[in-house]
MMTF fields as JSON, N, C-alpha, C and O atoms, coordinates in Angstrom:
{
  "mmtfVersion": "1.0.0",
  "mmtfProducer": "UNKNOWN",
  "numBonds": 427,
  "numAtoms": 428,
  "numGroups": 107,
  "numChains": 1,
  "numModels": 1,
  "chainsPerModel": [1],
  "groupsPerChain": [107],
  "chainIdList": ["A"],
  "bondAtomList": [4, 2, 8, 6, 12, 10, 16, 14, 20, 18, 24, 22, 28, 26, 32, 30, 36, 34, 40, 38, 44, 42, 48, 46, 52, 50, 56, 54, 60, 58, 64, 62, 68, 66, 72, 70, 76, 74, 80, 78, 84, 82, 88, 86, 92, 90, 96, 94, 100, 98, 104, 102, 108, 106, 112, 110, 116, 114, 120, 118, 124, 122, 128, 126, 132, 130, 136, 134, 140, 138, 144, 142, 148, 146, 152, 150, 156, 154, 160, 158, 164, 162, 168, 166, 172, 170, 176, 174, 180, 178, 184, 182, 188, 186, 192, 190, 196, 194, 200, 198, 204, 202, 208, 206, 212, 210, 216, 214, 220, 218, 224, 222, 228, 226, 232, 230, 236, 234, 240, 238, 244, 242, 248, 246, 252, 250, 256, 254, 260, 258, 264, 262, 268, 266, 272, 270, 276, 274, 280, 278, 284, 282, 288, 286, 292, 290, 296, 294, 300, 298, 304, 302, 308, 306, 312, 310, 316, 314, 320, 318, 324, 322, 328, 326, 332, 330, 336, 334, 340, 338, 344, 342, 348, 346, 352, 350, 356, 354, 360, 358, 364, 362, 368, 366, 372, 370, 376, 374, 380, 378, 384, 382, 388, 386, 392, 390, 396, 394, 400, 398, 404, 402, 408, 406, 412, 410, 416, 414, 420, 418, 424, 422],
  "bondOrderList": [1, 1, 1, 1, 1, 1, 1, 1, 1, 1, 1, 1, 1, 1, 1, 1, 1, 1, 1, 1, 1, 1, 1, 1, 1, 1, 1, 1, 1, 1, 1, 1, 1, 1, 1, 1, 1, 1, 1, 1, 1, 1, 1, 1, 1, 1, 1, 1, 1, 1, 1, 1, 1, 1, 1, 1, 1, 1, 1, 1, 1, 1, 1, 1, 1, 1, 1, 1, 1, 1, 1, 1, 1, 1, 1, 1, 1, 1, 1, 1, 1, 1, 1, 1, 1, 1, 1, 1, 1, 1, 1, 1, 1, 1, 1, 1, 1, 1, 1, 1, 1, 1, 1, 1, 1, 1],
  "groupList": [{"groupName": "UNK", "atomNameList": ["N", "CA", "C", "O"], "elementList": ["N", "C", "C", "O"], "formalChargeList": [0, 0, 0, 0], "bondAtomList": [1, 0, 2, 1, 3, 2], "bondOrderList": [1, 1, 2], "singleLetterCode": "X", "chemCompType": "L-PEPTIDE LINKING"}],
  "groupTypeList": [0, 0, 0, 0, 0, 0, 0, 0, 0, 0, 0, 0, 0, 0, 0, 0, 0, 0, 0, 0, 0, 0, 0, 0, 0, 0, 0, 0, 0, 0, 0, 0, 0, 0, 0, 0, 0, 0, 0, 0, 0, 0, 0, 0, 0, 0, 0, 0, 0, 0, 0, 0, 0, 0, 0, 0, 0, 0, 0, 0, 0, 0, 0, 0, 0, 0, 0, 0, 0, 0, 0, 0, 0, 0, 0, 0, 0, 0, 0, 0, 0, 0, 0, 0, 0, 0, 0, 0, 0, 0, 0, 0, 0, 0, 0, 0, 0, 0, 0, 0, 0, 0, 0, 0, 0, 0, 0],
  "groupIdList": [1, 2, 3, 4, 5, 6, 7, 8, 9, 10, 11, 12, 13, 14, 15, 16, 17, 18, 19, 20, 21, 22, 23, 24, 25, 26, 27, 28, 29, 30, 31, 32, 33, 34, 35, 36, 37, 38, 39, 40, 41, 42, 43, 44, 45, 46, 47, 48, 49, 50, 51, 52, 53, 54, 55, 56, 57, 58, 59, 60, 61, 62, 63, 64, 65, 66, 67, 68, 69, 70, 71, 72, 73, 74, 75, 76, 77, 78, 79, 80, 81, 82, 83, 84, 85, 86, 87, 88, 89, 90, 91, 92, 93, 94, 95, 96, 97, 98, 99, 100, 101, 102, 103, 104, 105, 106, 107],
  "secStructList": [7, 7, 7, 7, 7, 7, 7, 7, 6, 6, 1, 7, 7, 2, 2, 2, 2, 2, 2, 2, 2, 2, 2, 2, 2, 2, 2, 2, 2, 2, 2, 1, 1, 7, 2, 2, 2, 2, 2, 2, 2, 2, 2, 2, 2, 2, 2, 2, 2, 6, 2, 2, 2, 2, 2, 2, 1, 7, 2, 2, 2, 2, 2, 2, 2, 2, 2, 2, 2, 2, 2, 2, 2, 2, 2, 2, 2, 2, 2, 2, 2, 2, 2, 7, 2, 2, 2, 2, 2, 2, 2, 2, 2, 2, 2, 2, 2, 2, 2, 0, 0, 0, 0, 0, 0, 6, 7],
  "xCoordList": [110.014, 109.323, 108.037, 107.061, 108.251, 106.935, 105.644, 105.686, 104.329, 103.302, 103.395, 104.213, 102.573, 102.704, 100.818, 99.723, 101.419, 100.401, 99.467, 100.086, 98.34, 97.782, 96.888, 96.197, 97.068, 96.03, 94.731, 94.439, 93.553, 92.538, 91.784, 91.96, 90.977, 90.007, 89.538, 88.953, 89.709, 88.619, 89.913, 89.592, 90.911, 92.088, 93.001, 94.143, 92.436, 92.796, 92.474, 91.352, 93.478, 93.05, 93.009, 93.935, 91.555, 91.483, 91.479, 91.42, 91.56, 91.698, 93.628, 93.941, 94.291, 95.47, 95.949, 96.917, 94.865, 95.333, 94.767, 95.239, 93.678, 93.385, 94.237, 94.478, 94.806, 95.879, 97.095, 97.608, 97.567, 98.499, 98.2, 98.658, 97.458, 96.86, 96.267, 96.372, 95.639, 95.888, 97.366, 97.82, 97.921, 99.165, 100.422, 101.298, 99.874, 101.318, 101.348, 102.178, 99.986, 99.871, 100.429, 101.223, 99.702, 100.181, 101.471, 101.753, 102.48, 104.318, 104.682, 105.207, 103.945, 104.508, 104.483, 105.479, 103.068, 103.414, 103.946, 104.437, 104.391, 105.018, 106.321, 106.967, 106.769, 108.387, 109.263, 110.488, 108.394, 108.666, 108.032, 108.201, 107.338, 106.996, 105.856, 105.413, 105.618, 105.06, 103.503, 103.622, 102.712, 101.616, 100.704, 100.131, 100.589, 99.817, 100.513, 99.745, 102.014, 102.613, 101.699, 101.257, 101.355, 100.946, 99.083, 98.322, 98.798, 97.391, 97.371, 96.277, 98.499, 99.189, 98.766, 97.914, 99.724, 99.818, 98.212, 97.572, 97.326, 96.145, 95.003, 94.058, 95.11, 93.52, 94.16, 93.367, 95.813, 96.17, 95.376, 94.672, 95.432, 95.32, 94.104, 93.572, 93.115, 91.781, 90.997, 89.805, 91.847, 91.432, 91.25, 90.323, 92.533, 92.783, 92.067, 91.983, 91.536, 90.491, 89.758, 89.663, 88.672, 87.261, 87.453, 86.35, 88.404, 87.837, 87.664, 87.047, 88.176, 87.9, 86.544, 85.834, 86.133, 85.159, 84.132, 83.226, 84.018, 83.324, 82.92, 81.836, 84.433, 83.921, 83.273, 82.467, 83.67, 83.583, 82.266, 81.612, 81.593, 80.533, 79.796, 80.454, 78.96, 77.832, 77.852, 78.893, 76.899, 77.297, 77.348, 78.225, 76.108, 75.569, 77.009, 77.395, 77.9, 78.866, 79.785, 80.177, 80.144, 81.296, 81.352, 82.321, 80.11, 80.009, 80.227, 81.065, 79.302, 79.629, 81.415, 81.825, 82.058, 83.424, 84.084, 84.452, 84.129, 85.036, 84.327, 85.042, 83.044, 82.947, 83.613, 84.459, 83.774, 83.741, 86.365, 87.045, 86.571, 87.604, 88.573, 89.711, 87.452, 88.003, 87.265, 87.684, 86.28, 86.088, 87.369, 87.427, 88.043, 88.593, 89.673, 89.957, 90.21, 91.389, 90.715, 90.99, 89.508, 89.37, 89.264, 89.685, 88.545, 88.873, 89.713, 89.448, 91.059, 92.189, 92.856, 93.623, 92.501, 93.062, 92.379, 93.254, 91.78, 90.657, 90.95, 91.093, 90.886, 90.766, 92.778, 93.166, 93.686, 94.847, 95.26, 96.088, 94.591, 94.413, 93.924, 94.297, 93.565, 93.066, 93.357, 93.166, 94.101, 94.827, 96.363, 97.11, 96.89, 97.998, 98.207, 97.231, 99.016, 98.861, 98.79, 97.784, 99.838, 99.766, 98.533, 98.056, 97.851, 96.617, 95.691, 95.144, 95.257, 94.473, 94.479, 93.477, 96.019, 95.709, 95.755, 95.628, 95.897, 96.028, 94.362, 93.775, 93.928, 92.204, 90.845, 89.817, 91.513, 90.449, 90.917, 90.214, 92.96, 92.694, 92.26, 92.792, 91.68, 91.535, 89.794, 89.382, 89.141, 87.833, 87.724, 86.884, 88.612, 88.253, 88.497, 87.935, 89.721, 90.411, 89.384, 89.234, 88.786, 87.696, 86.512, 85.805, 86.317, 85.172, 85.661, 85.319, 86.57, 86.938, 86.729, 85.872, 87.498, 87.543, 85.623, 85.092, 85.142, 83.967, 83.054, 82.081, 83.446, 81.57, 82.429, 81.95, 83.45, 84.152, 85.468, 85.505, 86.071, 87.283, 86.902, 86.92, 86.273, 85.83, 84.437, 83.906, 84.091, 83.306, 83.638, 82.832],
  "yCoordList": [102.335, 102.264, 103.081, 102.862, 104.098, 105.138, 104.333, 103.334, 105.276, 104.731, 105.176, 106.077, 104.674, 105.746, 106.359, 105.865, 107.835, 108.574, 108.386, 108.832, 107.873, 107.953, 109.065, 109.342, 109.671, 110.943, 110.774, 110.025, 111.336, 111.264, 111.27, 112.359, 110.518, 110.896, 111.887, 112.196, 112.448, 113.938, 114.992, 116.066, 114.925, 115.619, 115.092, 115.52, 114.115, 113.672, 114.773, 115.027, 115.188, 115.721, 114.336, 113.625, 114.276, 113.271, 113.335, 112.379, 114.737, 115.826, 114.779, 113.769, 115.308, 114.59, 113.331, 112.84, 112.942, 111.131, 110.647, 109.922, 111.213, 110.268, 110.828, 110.131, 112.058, 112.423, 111.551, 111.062, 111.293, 110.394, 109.241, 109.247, 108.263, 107.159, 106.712, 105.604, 107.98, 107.824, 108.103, 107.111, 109.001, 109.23, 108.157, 107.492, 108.468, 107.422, 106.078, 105.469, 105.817, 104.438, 104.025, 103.133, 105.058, 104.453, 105.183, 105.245, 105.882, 106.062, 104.674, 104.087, 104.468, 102.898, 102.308, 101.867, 102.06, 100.309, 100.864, 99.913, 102.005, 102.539, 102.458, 102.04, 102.906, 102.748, 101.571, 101.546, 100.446, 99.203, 98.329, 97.229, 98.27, 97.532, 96.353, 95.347, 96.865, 95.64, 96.496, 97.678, 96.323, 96.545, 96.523, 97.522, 94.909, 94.98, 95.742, 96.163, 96.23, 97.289, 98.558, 99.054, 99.17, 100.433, 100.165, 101.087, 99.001, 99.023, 98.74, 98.829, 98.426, 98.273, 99.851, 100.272, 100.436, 101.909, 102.382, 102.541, 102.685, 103.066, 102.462, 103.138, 101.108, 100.598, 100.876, 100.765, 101.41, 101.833, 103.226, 103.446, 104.264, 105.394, 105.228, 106.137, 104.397, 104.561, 104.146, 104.419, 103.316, 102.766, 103.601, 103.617, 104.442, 105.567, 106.682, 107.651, 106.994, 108.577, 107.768, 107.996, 106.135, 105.753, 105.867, 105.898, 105.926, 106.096, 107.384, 107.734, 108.313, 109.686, 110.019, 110.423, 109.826, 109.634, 109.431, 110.265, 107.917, 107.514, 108.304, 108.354, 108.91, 109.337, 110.864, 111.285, 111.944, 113.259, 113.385, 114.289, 112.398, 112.309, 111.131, 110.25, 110.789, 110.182, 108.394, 108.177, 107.351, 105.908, 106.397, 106.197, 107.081, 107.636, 108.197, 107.704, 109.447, 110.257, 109.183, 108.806, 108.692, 107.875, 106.736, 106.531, 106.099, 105.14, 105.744, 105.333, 107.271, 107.648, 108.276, 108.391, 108.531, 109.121, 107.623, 107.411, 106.615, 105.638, 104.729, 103.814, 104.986, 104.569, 105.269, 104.553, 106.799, 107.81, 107.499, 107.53, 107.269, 107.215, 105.629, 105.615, 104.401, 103.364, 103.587, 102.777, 104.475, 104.401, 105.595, 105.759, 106.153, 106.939, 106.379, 106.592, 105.622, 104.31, 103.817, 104.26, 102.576, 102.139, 102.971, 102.42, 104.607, 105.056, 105.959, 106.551, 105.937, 106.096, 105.286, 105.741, 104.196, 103.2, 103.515, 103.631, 103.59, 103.866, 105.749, 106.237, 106.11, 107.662, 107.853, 108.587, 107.087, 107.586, 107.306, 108.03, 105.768, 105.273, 107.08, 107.269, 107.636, 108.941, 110.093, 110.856, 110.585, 111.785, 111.597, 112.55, 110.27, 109.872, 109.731, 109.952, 109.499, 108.645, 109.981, 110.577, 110.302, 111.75, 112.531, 112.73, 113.045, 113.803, 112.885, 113.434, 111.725, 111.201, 110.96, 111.012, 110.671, 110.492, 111.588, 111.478, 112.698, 113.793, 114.081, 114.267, 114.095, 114.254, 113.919, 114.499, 112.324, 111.622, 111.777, 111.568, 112.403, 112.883, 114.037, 114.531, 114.639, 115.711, 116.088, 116.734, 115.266, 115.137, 114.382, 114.525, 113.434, 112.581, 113.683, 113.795, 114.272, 114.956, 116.336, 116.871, 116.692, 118.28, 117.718, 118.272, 116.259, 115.843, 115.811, 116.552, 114.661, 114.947, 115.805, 115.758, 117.09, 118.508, 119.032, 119.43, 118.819, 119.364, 118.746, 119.312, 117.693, 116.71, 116.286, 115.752, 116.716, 116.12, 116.922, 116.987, 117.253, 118.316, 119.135, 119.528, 120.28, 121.374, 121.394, 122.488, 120.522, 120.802, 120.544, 120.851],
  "zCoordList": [125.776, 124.516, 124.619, 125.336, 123.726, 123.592, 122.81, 122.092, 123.292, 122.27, 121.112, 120.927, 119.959, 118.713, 118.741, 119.013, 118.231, 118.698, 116.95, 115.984, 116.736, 115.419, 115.664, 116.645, 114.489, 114.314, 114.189, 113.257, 114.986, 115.196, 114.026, 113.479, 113.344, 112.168, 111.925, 110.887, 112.748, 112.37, 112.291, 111.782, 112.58, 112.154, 111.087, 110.928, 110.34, 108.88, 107.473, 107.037, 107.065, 105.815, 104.76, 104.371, 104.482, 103.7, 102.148, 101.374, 101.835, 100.006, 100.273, 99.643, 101.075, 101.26, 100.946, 100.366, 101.571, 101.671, 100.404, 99.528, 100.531, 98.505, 97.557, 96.571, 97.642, 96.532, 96.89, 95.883, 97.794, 98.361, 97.433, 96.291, 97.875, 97.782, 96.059, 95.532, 95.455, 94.084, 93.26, 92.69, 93.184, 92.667, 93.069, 92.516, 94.463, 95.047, 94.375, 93.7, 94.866, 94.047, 92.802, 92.502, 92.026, 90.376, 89.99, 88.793, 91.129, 91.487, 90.955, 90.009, 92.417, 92.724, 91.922, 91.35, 91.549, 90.134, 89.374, 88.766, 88.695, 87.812, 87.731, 86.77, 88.864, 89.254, 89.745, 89.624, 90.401, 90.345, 89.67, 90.196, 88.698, 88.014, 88.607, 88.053, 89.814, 90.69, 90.302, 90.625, 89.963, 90.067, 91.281, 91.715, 91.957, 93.189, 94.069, 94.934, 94.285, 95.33, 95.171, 96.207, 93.871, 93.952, 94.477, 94.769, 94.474, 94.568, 96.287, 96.846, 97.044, 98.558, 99.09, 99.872, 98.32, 98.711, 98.525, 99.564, 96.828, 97.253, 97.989, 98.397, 98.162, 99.647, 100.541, 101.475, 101.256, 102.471, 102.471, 103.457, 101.369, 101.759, 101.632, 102.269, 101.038, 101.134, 102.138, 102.285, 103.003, 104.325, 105.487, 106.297, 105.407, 106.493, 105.625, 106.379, 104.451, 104.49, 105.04, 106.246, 104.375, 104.702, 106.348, 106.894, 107.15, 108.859, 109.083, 110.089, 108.191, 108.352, 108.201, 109.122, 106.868, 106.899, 107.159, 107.168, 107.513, 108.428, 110.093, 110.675, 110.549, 111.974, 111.648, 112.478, 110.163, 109.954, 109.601, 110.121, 108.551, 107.922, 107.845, 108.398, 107.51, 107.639, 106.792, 106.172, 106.779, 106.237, 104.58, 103.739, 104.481, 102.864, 102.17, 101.11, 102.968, 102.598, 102.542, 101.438, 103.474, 103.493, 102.225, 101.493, 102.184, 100.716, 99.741, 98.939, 99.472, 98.206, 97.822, 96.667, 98.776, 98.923, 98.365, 97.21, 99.556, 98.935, 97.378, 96.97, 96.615, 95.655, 94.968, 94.432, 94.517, 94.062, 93.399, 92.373, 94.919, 95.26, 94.378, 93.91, 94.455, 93.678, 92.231, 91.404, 91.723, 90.571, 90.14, 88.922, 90.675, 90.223, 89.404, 88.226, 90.274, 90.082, 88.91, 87.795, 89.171, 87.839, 86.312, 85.294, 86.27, 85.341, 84.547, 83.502, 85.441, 85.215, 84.089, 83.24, 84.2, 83.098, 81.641, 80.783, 81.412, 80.376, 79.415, 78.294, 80.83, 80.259, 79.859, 78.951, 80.696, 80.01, 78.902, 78.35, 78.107, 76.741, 76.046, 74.889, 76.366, 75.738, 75.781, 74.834, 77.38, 77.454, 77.6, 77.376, 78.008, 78.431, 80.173, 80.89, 80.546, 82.384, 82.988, 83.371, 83.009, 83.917, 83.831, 84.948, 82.854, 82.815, 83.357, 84.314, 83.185, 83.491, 85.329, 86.042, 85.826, 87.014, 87.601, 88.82, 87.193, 87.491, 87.465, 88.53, 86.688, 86.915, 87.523, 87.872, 87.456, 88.258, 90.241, 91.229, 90.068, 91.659, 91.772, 92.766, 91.365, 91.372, 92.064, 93.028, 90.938, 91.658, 92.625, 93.514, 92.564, 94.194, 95.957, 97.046, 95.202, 96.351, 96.687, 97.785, 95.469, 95.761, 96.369, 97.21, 95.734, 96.59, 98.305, 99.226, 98.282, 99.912, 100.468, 101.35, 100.162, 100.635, 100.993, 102.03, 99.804, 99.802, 100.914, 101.41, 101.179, 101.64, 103.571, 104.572, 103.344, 104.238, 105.249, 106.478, 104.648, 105.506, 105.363, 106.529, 104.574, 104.761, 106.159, 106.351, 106.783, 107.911, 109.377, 110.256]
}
């Protein structure tokens, strides 16, 4: 029986994992109807960027990333009442994931 090898935080693309982790998520409650499943899937992926995080960048970066990351979620609901689901989750990953990139995998 082998170990399992987990990828180092600092070799996390975390633009990745929050696009994962937002989209996938609201796949999920979407496609099974289970709601708390898709909210399973996004605090998993938000768990594994926040250690990225945490080890890539700083307490300040890392808070503002994972606030940045569950307000995205919460205003997803709100803004698709207005553009419809897809645009909306399509937008709010969008800035979560450029933020990642920006404050965080890009260094």
């Amino acid at each position: 029986m082998g170990m399992i090898d987990i990828k180092k935080p600092q070799d996390v693309s975390t633009a990745a994992t929050v696009t994962l982790g937002l989209i996938g998520g609201w796949l999920t409650a979407r496609e099974t109807g289970i709601r708390p499943l898709g909210g399973v899937v996004l605090a998993a992926a938000g768990v594994w960027a926040g250690r990225s995080w945490w080890a890539k960048t700083n307490p300040a970066t890392t808070a503002g990333l994972a606030a940045l990351y569950t307000g995205a979620f919460g205003l997803s609901h709100p803004l698709a009442k207005k553009m419809g689901s897809w645009p909306a989750v399509l937008t709010v990953t969008a800035a979560s994931a450029g933020a990642a990139y920006a404050l965080s995998d890009a260094k």
